[in-house]
VOZABA-166910 format. One record per residue: x, y, z of N, C-alpha, C in turn; residue in three letters; chain; residue number from 1. Coordinates in steps of 0.1 Angstrom, whole numbers, plus 5000, padded with zeros to 4 digits. Example, Ala and Ser with C-alpha at 12.3 -4.5 7.8 and 13.67 -1.06 7.14 Angstrom:
BEGIN
<pt <5132,4943,5078>,<5123,4955,5078>,<5132,4967,5078>,"ALA","A",1> <pt <5128,4978,5071>,<5137,4989,5071>,<5129,5000,5079>,"SER","A",2> 
This chain:
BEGIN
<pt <5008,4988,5000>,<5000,5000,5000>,<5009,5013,5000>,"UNK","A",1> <pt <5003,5023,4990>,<5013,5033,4991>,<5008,5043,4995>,"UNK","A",2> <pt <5019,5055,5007>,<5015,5061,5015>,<5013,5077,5007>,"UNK","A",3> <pt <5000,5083,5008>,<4998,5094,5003>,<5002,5100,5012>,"UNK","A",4> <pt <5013,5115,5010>,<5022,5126,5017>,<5012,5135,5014>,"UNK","A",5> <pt <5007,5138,5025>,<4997,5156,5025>,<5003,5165,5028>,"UNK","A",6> <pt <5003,5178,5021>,<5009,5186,5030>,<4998,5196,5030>,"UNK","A",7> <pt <4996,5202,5042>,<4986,5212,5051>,<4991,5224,5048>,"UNK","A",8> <pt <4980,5238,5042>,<4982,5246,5041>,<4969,5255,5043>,"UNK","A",9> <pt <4968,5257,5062>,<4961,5269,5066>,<4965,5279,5080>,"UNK","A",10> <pt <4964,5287,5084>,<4968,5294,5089>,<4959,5295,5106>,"UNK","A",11> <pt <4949,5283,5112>,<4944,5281,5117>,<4954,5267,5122>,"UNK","A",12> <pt <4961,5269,5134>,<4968,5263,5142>,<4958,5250,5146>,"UNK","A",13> <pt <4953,5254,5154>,<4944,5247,5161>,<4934,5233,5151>,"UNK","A",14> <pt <4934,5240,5137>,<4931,5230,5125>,<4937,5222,5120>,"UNK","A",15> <pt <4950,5224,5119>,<4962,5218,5118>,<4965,5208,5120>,"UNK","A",16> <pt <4960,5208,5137>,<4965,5197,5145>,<4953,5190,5146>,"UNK","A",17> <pt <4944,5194,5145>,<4934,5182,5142>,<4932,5178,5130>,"UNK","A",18> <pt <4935,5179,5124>,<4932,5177,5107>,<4943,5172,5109>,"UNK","A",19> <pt <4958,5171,5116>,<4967,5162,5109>,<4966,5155,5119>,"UNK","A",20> <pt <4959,5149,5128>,<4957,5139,5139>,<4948,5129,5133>,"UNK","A",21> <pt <4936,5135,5123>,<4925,5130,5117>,<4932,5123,5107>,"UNK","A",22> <pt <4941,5127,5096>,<4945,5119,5088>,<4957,5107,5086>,"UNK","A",23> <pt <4962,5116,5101>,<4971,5106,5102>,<4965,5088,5107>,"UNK","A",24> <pt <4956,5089,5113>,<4948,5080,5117>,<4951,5064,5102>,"UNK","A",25> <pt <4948,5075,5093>,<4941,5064,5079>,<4958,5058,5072>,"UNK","A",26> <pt <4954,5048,5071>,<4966,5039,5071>,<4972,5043,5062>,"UNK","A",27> <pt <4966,5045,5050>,<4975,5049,5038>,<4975,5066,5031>,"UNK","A",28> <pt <4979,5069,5049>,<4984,5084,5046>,<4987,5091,5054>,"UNK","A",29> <pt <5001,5101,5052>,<5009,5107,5061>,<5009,5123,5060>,"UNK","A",30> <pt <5009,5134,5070>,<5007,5146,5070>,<5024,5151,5068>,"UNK","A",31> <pt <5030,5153,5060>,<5047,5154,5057>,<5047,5169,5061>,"UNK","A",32> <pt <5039,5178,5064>,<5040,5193,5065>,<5028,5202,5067>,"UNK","A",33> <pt <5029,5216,5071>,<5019,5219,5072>,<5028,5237,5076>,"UNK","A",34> <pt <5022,5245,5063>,<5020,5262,5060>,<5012,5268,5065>,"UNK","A",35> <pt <5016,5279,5071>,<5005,5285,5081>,<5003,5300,5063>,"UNK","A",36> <pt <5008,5303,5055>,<5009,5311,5044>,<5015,5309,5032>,"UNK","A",37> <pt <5011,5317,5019>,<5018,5310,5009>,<5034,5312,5003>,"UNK","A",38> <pt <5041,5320,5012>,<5055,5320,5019>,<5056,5307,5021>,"UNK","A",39> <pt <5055,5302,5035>,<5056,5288,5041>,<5052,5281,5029>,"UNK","A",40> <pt <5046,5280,5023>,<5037,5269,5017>,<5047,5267,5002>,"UNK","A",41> <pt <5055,5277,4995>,<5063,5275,4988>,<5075,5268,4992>,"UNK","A",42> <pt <5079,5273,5006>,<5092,5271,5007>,<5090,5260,5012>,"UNK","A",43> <pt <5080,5250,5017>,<5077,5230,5019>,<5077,5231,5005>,"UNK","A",44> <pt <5073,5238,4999>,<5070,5231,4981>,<5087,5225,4976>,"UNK","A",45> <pt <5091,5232,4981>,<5109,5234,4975>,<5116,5221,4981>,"UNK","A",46> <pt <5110,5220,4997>,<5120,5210,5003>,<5115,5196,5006>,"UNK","A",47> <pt <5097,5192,5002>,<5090,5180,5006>,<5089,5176,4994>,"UNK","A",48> <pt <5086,5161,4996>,<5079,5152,4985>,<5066,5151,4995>,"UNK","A",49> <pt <5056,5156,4984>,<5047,5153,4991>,<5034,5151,4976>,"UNK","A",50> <pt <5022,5144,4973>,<5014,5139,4966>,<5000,5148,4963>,"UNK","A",51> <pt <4991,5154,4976>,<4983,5160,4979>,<4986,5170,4989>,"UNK","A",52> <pt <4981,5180,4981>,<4976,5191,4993>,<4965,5202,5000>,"UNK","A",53> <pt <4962,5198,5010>,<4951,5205,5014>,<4949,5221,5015>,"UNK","A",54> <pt <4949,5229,5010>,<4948,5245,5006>,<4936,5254,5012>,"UNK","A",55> <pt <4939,5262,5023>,<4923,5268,5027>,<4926,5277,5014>,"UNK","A",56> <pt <4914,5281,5010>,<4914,5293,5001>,<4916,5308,5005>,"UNK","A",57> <pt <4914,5312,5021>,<4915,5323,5026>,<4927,5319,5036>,"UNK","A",58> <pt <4939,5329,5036>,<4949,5325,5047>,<4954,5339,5052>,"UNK","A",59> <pt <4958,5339,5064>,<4957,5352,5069>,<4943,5360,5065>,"UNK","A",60> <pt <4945,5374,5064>,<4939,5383,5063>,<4938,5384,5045>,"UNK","A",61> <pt <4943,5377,5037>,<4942,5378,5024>,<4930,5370,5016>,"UNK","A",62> <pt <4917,5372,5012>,<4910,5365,5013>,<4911,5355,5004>,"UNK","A",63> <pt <4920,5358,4990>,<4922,5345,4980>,<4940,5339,4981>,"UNK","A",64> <pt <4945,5344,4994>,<4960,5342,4986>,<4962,5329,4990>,"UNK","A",65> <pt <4956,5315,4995>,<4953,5302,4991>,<4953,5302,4971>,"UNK","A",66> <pt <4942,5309,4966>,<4945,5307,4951>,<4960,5310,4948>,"UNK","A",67> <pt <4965,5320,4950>,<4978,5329,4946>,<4991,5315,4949>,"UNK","A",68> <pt <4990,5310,4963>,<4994,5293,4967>,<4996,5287,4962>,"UNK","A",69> <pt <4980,5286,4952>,<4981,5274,4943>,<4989,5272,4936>,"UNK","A",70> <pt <4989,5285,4925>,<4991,5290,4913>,<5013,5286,4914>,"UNK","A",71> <pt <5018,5289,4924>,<5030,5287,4930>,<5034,5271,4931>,"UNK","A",72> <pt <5025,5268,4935>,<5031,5252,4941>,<5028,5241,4932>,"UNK","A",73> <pt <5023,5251,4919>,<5020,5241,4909>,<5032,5241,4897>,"UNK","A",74> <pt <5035,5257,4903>,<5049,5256,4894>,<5060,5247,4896>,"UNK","A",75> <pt <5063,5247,4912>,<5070,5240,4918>,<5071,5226,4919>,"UNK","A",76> <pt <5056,5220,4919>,<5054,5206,4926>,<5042,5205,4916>,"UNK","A",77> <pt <5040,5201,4898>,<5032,5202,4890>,<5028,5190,4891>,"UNK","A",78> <pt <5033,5177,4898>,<5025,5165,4896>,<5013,5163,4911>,"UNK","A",79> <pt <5018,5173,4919>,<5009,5179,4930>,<4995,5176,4927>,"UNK","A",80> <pt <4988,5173,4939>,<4972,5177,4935>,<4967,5183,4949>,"UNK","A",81> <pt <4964,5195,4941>,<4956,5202,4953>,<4938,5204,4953>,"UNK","A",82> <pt <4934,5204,4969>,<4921,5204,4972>,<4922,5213,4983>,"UNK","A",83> <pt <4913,5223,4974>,<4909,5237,4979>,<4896,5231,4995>,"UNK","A",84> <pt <4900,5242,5007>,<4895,5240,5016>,<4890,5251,5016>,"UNK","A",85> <pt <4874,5257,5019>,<4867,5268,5022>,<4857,5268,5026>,"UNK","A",86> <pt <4848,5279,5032>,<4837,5284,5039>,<4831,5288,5030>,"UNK","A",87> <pt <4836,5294,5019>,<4832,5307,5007>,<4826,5293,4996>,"UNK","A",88> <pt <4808,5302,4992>,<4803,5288,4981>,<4806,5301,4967>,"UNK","A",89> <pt <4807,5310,4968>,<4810,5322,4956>,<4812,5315,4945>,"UNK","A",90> <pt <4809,5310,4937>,<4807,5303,4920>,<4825,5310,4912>,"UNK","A",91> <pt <4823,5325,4915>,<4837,5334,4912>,<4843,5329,4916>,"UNK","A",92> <pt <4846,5327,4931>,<4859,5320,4939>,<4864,5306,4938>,"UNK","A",93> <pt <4852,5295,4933>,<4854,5285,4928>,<4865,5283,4916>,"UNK","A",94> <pt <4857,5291,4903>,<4861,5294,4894>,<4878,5294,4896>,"UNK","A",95> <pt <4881,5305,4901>,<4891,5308,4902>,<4903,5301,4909>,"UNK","A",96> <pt <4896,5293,4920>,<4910,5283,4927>,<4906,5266,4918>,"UNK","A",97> <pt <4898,5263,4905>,<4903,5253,4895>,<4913,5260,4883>,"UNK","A",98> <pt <4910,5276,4881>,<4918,5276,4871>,<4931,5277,4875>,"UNK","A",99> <pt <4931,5279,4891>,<4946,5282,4900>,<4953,5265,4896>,"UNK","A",100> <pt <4945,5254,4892>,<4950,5242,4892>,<4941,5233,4904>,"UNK","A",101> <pt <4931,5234,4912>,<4921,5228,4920>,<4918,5214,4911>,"UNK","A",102> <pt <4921,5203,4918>,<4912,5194,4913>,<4899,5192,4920>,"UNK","A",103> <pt <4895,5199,4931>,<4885,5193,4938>,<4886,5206,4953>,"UNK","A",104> <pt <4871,5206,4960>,<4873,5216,4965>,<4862,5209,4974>,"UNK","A",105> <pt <4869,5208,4989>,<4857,5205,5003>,<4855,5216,5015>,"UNK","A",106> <pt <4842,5218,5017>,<4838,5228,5026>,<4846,5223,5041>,"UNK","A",107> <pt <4849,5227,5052>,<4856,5224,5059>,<4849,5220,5070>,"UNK","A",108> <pt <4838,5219,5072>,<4823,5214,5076>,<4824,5199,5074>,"UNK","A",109> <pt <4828,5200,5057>,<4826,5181,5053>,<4840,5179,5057>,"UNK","A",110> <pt <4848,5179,5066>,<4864,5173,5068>,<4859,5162,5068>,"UNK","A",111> <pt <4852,5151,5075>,<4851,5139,5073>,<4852,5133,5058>,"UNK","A",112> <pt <4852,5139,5048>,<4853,5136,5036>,<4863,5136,5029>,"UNK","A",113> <pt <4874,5145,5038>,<4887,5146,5031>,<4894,5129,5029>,"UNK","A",114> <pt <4895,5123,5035>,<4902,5106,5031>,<4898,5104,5021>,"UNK","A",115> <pt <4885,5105,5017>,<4878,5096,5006>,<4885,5112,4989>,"UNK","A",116> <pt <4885,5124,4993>,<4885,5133,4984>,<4904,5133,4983>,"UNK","A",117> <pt <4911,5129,4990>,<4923,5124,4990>,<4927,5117,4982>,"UNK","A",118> <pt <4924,5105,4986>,<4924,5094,4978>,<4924,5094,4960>,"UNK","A",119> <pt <4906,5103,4961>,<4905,5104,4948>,<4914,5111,4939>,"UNK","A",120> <pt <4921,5123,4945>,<4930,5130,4938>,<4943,5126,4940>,"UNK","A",121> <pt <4946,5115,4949>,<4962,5106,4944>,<4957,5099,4931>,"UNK","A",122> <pt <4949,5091,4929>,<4942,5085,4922>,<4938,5088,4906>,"UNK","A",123> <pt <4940,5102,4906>,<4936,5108,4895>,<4925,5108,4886>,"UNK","A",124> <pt <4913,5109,4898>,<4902,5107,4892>,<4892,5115,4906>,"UNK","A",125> <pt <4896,5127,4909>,<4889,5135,4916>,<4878,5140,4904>,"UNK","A",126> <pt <4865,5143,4912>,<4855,5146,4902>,<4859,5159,4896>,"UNK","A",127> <pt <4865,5168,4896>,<4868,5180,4888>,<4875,5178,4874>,"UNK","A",128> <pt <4885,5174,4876>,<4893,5170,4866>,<4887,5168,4852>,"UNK","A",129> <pt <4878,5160,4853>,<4868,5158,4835>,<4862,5176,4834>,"UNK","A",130> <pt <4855,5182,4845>,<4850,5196,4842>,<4865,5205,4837>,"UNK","A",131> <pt <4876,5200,4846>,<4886,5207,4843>,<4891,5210,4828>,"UNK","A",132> <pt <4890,5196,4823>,<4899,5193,4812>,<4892,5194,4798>,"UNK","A",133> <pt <4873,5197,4805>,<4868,5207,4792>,<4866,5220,4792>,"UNK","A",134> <pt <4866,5227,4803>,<4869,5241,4809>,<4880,5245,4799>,"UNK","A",135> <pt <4891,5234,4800>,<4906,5237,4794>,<4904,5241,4779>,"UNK","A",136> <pt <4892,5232,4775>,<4893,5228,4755>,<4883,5241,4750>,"UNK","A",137> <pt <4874,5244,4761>,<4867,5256,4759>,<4871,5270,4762>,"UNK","A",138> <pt <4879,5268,4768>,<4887,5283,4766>,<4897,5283,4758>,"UNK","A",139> <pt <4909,5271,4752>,<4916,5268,4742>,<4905,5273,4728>,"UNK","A",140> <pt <4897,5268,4727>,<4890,5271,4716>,<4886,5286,4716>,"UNK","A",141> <pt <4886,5291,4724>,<4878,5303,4728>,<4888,5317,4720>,"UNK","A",142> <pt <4905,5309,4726>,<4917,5321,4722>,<4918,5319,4708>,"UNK","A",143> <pt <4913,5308,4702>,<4918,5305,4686>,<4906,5310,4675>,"UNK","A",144> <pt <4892,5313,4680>,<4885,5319,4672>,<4887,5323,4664>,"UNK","A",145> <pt <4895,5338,4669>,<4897,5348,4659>,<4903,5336,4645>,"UNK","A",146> <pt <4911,5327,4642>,<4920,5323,4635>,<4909,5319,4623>,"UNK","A",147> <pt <4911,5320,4608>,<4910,5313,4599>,<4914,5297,4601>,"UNK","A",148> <pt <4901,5293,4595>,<4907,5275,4592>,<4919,5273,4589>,"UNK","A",149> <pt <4928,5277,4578>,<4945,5279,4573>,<4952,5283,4579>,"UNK","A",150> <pt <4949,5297,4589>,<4958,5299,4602>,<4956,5289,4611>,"UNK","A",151> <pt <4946,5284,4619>,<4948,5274,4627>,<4953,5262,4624>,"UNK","A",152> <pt <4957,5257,4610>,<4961,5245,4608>,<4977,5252,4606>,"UNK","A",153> <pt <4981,5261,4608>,<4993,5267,4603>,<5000,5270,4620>,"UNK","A",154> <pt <4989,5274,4629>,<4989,5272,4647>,<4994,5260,4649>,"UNK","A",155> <pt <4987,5247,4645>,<4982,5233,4649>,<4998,5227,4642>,"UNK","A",156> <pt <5003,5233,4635>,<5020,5225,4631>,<5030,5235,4639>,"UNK","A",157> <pt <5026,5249,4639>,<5039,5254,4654>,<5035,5247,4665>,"UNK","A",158> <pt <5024,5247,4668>,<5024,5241,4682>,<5029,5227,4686>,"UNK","A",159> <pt <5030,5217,4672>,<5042,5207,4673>,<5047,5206,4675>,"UNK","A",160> <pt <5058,5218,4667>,<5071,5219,4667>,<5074,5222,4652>,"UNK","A",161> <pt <5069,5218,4648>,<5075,5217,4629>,<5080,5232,4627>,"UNK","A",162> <pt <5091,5237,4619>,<5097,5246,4616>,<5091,5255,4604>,"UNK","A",163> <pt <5096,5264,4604>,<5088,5271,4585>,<5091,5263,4574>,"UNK","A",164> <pt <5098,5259,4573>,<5105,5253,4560>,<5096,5240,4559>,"UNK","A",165> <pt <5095,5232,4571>,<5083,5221,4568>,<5072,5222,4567>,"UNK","A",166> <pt <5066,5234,4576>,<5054,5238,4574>,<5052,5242,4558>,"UNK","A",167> <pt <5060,5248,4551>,<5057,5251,4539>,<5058,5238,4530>,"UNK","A",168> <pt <5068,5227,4536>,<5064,5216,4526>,<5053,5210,4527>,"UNK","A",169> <pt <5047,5210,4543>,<5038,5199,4540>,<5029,5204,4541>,"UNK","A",170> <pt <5020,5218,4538>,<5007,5228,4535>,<5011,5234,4518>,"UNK","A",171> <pt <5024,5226,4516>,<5028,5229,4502>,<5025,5243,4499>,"UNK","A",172> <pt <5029,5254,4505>,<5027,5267,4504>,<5039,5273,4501>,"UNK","A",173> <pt <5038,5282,4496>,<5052,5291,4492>,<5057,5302,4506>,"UNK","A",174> <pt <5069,5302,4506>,<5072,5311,4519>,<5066,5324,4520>,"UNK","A",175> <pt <5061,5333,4509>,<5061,5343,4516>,<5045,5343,4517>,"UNK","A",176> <pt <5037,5334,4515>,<5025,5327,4517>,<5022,5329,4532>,"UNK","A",177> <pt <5029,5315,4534>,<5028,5316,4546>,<5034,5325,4557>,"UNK","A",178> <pt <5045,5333,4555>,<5051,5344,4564>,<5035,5350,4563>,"UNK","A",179> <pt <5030,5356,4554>,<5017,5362,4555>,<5005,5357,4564>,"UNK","A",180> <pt <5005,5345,4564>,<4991,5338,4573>,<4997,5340,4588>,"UNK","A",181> <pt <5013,5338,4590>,<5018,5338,4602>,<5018,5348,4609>,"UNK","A",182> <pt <5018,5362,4598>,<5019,5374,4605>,<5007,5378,4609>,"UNK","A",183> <pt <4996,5374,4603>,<4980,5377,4611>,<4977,5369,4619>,"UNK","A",184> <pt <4981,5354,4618>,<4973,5346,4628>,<4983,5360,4647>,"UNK","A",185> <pt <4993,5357,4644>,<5002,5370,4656>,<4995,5378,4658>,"UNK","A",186> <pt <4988,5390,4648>,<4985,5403,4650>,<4966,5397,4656>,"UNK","A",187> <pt <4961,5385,4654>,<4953,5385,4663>,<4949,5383,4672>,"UNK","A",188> <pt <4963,5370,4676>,<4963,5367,4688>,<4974,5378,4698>,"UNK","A",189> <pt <4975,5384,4694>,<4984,5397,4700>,<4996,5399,4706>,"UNK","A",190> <pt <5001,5391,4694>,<5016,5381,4700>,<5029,5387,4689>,"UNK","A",191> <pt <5040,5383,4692>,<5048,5390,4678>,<5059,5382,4676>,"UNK","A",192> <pt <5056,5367,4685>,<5064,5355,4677>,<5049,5341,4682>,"UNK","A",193> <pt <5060,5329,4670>,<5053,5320,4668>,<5050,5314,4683>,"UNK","A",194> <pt <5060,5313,4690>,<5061,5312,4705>,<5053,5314,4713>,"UNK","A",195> <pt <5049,5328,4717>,<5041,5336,4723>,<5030,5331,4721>,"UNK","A",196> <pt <5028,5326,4705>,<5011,5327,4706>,<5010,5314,4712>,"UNK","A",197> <pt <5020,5302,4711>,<5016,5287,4717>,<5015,5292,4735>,"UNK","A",198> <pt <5024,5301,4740>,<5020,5303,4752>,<5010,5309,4756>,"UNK","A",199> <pt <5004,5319,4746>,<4997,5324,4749>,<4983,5318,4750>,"UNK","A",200> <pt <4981,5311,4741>,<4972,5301,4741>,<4971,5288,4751>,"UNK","A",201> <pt <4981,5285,4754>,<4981,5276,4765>,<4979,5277,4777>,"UNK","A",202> <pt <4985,5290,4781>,<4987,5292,4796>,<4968,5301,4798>,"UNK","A",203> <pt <4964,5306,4785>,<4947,5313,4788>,<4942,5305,4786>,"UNK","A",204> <pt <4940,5291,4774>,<4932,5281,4778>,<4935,5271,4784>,"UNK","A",205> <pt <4950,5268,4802>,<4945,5262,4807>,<4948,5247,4799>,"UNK","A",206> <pt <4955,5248,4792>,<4965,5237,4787>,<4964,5228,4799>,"UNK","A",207> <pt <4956,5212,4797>,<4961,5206,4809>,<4975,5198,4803>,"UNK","A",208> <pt <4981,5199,4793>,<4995,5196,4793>,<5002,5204,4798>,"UNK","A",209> <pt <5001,5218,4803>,<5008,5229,4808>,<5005,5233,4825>,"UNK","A",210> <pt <4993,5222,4828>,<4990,5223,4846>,<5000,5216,4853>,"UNK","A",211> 
């Protein structure tokens, strides 16, 4: 049996220790840490192995910087899965700590549910993740609108990898053809290399190859 490493990130002491007394309990799983801020909560990111982490959404006096947390420790620790803890039902606030990288989010009321919502997100099959991963395709779709069918299929080989020189063999286009489709698909995604626009596109629609 393999031991899921949680690490705790709220700013309520006294939660802490009961929430890491509660989990420690369940056989197949260990509390490796615990951030009172998303200072603390980066700098465990840097020095633990750890699987799951529990995230209040409000810490200190900052009411989202649990999202701001996320957004950090996913850079850090991307194979991470975090599960947003909150009081707040705000639909906005929700929003915001999945696109922080949330696979799943329990009111702090349901703690008895955290083992089983644990679990699921070692598991990789926390119920968010399928909302997640068409949230992702529908905002990805959303930044390529603007694009003609021939620019997007001219997007759809940079974003490969393929170079100009192939792109022009295998859309069998002439170079200054396509320099031309390249320069407007740029000027509407509001970018001024081929680069840009794959990040740009990725990181706004939420690439889950880029979470």
């Amino acid at each position: 049996m393999n031991t899921i490493r949680v690490l705790l990130v709220e700013d309520d002491l006294d939660w802490i220790k009961a929430i890491s007394t509660f989990l420690n309990r369940e056989a197949d799983m260990l509390v490796v840490g615990a951030a009172t801020n998303a200072a603390e909560a980066a700098e465990l990111a840097r020095s633990l192995s750890f699987d799951v982490v529990l995230m209040d959404i409000q810490l200190t006096d900052r009411k989202l910087e649990g999202i701001y947390a996320a957004v950090e420790i996913h850079e850090l620790a991307p194979a991470a899965k975090i599960i947003m803890l909150t009081s707040m039902s705000e639909e906005s606030v929700m929003t915001q700590a999945f696109t922080a990288g949330a696979v799943n989010y329990i009111e702090k009321t349901n703690y008895l549910h955290l083992p089983h919502a644990i679990r699921a997100a070692y598991r990789h099959s926390a119920p968010m993740d399928a909302l997640l991963k068409e949230f992702a395709r529908l905002k990805r779709e959303e930044q390529l609108k603007p694009l003609t069918a021939a620019e997007r299929e001219v997007f759809d080989l940079i974003e490969e990898g393929y170079t100009q020189p192939q792109i022009e063999r295998k859309l069998f286009k002439a170079e200054s053809t396509l320099k031309n489709q390249v320069n407007k698909m740029l000027k509407k995604l509001g970018v001024r290399s081929s680069r840009e626009a794959v990040e740009k596109v990725n990181r706004k629609g939420l690439s889950p190859d880029d979470r």
